[in-house]
C-alpha positions, -999 to +999 in steps of 0.1 A: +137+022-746+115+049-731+130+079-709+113+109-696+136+138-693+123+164-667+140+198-666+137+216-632+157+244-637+141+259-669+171+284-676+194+253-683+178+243-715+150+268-726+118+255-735+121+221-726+109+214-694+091+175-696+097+153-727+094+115-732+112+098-763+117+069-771+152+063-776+176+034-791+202+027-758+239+037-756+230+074-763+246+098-736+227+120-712+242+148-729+234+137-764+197+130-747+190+163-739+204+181-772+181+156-789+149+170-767+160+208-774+162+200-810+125+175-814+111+205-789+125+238-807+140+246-778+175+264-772+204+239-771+225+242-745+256+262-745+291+249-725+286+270-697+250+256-692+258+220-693+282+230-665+257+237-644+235+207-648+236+180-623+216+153-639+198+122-619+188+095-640+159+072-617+174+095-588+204+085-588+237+111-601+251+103-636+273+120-654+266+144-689+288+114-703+269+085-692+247+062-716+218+057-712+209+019-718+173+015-700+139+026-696+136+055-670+135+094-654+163+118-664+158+148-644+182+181-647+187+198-616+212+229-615+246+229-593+236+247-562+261+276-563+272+291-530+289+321-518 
């Protein structure tokens, strides 16, 4: 299985920003993107910056918990924060 993970806030996970792996299905968003950091030399993400993503996988909202079992578009958006 293919996916293409596209970062659009950059300060989530620095130095990542668009990767495409191939990747053997059940593994979880969050597993996903700690892979990516890791194959990319980027940072890995600490708690507090997971709990600001809000991923999309093909545009629709998953969860940092959700497998991924097919080809497709992961992108990381952050939680708009108000105030």
């Amino acid at each position: 299985m293919r996916v293409q993970l596209k970062i659009v806030a950059g300060e989530l996970v620095p130095g990542v920003e668009n990767v495409e792996l191939d990747l053997e299905g059940g593994a979880t968003v969050r597993e996903f993107i700690e892979l990516c950091a890791n194959r990319c030399g980027g940072a890995l993400p600490s708690e507090n910056l997971f709990k600001l993503m809000y991923p999309l996988f093909d545009g629709k909202p998953v969860t940092l918990d959700s497998a991924l079992t097919q080809d497709g578009t992961l992108h990381i958006c952050r939680i708009a924060m108000g105030g």
